[in-house]
C-alpha positions in Angstrom: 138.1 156.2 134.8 136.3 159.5 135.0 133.1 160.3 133.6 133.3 161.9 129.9 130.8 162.7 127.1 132.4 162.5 123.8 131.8 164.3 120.7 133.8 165.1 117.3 131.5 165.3 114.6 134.7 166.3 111.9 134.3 164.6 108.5 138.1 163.1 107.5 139.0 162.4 104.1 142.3 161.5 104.5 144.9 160.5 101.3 146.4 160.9 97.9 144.5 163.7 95.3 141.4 164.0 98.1 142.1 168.0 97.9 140.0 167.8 94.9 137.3 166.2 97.1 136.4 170.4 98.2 134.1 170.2 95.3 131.8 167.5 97.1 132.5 169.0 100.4 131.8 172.7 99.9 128.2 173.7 101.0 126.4 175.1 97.3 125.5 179.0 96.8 127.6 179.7 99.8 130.0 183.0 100.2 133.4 181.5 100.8 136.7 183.2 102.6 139.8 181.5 101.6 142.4 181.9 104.5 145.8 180.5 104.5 149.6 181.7 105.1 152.7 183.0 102.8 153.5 181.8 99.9 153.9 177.9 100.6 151.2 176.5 99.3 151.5 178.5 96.1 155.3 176.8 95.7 154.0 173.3 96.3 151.2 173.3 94.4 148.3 172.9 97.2 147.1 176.5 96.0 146.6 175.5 92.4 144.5 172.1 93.8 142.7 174.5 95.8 141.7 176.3 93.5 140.4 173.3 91.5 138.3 172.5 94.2 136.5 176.0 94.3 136.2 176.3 90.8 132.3 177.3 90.3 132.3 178.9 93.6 132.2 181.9 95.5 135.0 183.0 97.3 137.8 185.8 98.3 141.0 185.3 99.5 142.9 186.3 102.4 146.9 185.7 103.4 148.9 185.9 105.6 148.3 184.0 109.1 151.6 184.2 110.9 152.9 180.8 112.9 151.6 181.7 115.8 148.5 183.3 114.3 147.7 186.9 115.7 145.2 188.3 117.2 145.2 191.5 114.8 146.1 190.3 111.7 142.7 187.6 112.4 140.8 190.7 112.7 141.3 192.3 109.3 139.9 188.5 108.4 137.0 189.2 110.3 136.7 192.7 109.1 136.6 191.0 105.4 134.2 188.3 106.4 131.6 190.7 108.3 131.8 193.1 105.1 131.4 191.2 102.6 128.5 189.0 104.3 131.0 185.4 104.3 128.8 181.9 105.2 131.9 179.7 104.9 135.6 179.9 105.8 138.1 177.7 103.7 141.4 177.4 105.4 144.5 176.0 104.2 147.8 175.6 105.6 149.1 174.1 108.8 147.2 174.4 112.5 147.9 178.0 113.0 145.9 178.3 109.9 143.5 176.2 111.9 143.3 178.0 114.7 143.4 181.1 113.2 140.1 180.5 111.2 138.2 179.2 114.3 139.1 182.8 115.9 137.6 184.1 112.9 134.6 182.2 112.3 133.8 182.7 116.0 134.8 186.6 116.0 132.8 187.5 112.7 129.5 187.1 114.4 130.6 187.8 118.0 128.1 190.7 119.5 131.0 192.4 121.6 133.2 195.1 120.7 136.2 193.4 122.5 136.5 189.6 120.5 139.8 189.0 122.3 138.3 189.5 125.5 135.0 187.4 124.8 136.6 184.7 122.7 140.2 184.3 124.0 140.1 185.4 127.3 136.4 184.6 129.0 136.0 181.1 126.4 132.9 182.5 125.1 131.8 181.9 121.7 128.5 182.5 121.0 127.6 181.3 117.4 130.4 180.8 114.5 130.8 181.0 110.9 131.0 177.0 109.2 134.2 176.4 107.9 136.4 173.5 106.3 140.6 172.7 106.5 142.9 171.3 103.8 145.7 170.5 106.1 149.5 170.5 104.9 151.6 170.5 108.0 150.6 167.6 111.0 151.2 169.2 114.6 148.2 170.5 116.1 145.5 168.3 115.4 143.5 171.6 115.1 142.1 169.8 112.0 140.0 167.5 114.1 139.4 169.3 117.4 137.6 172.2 118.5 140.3 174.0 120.4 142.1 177.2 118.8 145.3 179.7 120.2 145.6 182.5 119.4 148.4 185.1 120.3 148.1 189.1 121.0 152.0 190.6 120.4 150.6 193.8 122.2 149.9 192.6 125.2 152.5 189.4 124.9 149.7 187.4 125.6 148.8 183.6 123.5 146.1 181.8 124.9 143.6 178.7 124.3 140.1 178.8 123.8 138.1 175.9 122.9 134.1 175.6 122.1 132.0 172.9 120.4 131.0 175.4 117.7 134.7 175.6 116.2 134.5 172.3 115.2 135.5 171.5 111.4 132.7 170.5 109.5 135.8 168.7 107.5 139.4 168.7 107.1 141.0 166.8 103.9 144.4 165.2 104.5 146.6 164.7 101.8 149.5 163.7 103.1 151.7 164.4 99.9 151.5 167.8 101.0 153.5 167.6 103.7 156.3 166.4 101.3 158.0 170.2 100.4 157.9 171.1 104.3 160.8 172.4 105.5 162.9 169.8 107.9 162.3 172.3 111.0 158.5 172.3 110.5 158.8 168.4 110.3 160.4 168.2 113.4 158.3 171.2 115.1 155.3 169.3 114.8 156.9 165.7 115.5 157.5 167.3 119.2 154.3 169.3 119.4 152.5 166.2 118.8 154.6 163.5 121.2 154.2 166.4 123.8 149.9 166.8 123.4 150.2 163.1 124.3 152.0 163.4 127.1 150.1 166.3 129.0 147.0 163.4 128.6 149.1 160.6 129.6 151.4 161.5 132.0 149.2 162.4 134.8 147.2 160.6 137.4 147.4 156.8 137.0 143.3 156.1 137.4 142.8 153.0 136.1 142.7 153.8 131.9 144.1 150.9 130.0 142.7 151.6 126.6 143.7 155.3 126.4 147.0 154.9 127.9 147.8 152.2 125.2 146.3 154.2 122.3 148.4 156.9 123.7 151.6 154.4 123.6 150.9 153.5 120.1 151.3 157.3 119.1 154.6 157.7 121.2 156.2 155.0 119.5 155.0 155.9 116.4 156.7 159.0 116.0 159.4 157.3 117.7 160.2 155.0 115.4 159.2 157.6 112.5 161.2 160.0 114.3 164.8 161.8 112.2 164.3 159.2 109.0 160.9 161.0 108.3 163.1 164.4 108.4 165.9 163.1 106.2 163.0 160.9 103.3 161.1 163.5 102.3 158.7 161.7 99.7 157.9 158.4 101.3 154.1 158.8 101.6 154.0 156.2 104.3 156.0 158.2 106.3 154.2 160.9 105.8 150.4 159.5 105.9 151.5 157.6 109.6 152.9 161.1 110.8 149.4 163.1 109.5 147.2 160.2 111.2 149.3 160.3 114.5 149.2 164.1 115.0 145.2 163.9 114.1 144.7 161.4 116.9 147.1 163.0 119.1 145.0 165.6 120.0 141.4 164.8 118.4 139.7 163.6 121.9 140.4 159.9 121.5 143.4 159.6 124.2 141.9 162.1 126.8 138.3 160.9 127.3 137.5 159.9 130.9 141.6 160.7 131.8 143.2 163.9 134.5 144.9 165.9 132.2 147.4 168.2 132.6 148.3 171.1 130.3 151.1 173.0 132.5 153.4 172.4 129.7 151.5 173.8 126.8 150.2 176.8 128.9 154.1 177.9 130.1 155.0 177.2 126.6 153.1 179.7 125.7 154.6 182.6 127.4 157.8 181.9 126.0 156.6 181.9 122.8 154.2 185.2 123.6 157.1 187.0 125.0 160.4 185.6 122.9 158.9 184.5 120.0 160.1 181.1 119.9 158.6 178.2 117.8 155.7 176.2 119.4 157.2 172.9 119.4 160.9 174.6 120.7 158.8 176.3 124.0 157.3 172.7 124.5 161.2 171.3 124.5 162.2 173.5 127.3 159.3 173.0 129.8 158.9 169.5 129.9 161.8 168.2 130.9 162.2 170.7 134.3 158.5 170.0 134.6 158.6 165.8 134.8 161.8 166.1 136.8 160.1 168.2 139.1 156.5 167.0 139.2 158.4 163.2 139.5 156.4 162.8 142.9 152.8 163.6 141.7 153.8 161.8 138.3 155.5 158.9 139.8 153.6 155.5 139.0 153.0 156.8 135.1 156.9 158.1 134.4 157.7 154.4 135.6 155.1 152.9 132.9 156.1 155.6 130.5 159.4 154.7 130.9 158.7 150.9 131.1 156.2 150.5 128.1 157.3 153.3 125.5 161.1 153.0 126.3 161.9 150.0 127.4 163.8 151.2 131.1 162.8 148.6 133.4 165.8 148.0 135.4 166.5 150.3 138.6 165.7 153.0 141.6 162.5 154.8 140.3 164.4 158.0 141.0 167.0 156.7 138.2 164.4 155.7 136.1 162.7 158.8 136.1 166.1 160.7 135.0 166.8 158.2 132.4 163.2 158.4 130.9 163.7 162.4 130.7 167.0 162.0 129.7 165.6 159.8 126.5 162.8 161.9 126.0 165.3 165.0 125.7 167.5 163.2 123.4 164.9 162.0 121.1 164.0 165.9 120.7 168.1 166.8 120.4 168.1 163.9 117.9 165.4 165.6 115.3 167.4 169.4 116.2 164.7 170.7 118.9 167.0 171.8 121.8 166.1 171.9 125.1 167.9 174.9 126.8 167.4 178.5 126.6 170.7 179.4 125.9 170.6 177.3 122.5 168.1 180.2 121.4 169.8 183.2 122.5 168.2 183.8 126.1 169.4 184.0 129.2 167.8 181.3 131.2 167.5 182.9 134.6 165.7 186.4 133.2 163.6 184.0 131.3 162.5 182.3 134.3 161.7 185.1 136.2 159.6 186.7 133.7 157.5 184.0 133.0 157.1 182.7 136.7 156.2 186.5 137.3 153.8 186.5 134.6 151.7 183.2 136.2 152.1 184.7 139.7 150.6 187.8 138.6 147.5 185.7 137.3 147.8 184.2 140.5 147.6 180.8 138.4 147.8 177.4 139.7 148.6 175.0 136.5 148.7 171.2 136.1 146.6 168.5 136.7 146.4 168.9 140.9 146.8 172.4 140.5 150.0 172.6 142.6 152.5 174.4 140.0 152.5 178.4 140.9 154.5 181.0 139.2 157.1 180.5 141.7 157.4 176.1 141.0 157.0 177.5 137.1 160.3 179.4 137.7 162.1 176.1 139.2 160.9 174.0 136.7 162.6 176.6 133.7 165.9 176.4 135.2 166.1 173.0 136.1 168.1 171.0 133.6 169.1 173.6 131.8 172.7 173.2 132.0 172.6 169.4 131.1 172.8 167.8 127.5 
């Protein structure tokens, strides 16, 4: 195991009616920007709680984060927020909402005239704005982390920044909220979070027992939660399991002292930055390519992957590793997250290029052993593409 220093210092309140809990949580006689997305949370009735919670307080709204928040609609935010003098940021909504308001706590005071330069590009964040999440869509675990990305549609850039100062002080988790999501939003975040685990787990075997089994717990998890939490909409155990296992998928627990990898997430990217296409769907197309071909460097942990979490023990390694893929793909196919390009309109072979082109011109080297270049990021988006 690896060295590590741990630190999350985000207050939960997970469960039924704890929205209500904002009045507790709120700091007093402070100047509060509400941020959050469409119109969602208006429908389900998490806007009318909401504003329960800040009754007696100060506070302006501001709507309209996109799903993959952008770069300049966060700015008119922090145009608000510098103007009118805001010392706490409220946001509400799902993680883009998330990471959207850590870009905005961290840009309102930043001394630069350039905050996507500073912030997104060069990681620095030099002081941010205190702010607080009511969460109402489980993916990201942005609620509990201190990690945040953002996209720029003008320069078809999306990119992670992360900083101890964009921390939560809290994040309330109700998990009847989730109850009016849409089915695709459901199953977006059911990959996005099965996949944060695997870019933590499914590296370098280096002798991490409890992580890897804490990271096992969460794959099966939303295995066995998997299309019947789609289809039951309302059952609040479902529901509360799901919130909890996307949390912990990505709050620090599973990746302390363990090689991580990240290629996945970070080519994922790109193809959302430059096609527009859902998180969770980007995610779906990389990793399969990239565990068939990293199988070498990735060998002895597919095999417990496949052993422990699927239940493939029998065979060649080689055929193990294909069936484990294989099972992994499916499991995505079986909630309605396809795997190949052409299932969402582009070609995969321009695709491919562009995006290898894009890394090569970074001169980028992703992955845990830094061995995937732009041009082993073009092979790994065209391979399996014509299968399933």
């Amino acid at each position: 195991m690896n060295n590590f220093i741990f630190y999350n210092p985000v207050k939960i309140v997970f469960g039924k009616e704890t929205i209500l809990e904002l009045k507790n949580l709120l700091p007093q006689n402070s100047k509060i920007l509400l941020v959050y997305g469409g119109g969602s949370i208006k429908k389900n009735g998490v806007y009318n709680q909401v504003l329960q919670g800040l009754e007696g307080f100060n506070y302006i709204e501001f709507s309209g984060i996109e799903a993959n928040p952008e770069y300049e609609t966060c700015m008119k935010a922090v145009e608000i927020g510098r103007k009118e003098s805001i010392t706490f940021i409220l946001g509400v909504g799902g993680g883009s909402v998330v990471d959207a308001v850590k870009f905005i706590a961290a840009a309102i005071p930043c001394s630069t005239q350039d905050p996507w330069k500073t912030i997104v590009r060069d990681k620095i964040v030099e002081k941010a704005i205190p702010f607080g999440a009511v969460l109402t869509l489980p993916a990201t675990g942005s609620e509990m982390n201190n990690s945040s990305v953002i996209s720029n549609r003008n320069l078809e850039e999306k990119f992670a920044f992360a900083s101890d100062l964009v921390y939560p002080v809290f994040s309330i988790l109700d998990p009847e909220t989730t109850y009016s999501l849409p089915e695709k939003q459901v199953a977006n975040g059911i990959v996005d979070s099965f996949v944060h685990v695997l870019e933590q787990y499914l590296t370098s075997n280096i002798d991490t027992p409890i992580q890897d089994r804490w990271a096992e717990s969460i794959l099966l998890t939303l295995i066995d939660l998997g299309k019947s939490i789609i289809d039951d909409k309302t059952d609040y155990n479902k529901r509360a399991n799901l919130m909890w296992a996307s949390t912990s998928a990505l709050n620090g627990y599973i990746g302390v002292g363990v090689v991580q990898d990240w290629a996945t997430h970070q080519i994922g990217h790109e193809i959302t930055a430059c096609y527009g296409l859902d998180h969770a769907r980007s995610l779906a197309i990389v990793l399969p390519g990239l565990l068939s071909i990293q199988r070498k460097q990735k060998k002895e942990k597919l095999i417990q992957y496949a052993n422990r979490v699927w239940g493939v023990t029998m065979g060649d390694p080689n055929v193990i590793i294909d069936e484990v893929i294989t099972r992994t793909t499916l499991f995505f196919q079986s909630l309605g997250i396809s795997g190949r390009f052409v299932d969402y309109g582009i070609n995969p072979e321009e695709a491919a290029e562009k995006i290898g082109n894009i890394f090569i011109s970074r001169d980028s080297l992703l992955g845990e052993n830094r061995d995937i270049s732009g041009e082993v990021v073009k092979k790994i988006l065209l391979n399996r593409q014509c299968l399933y």
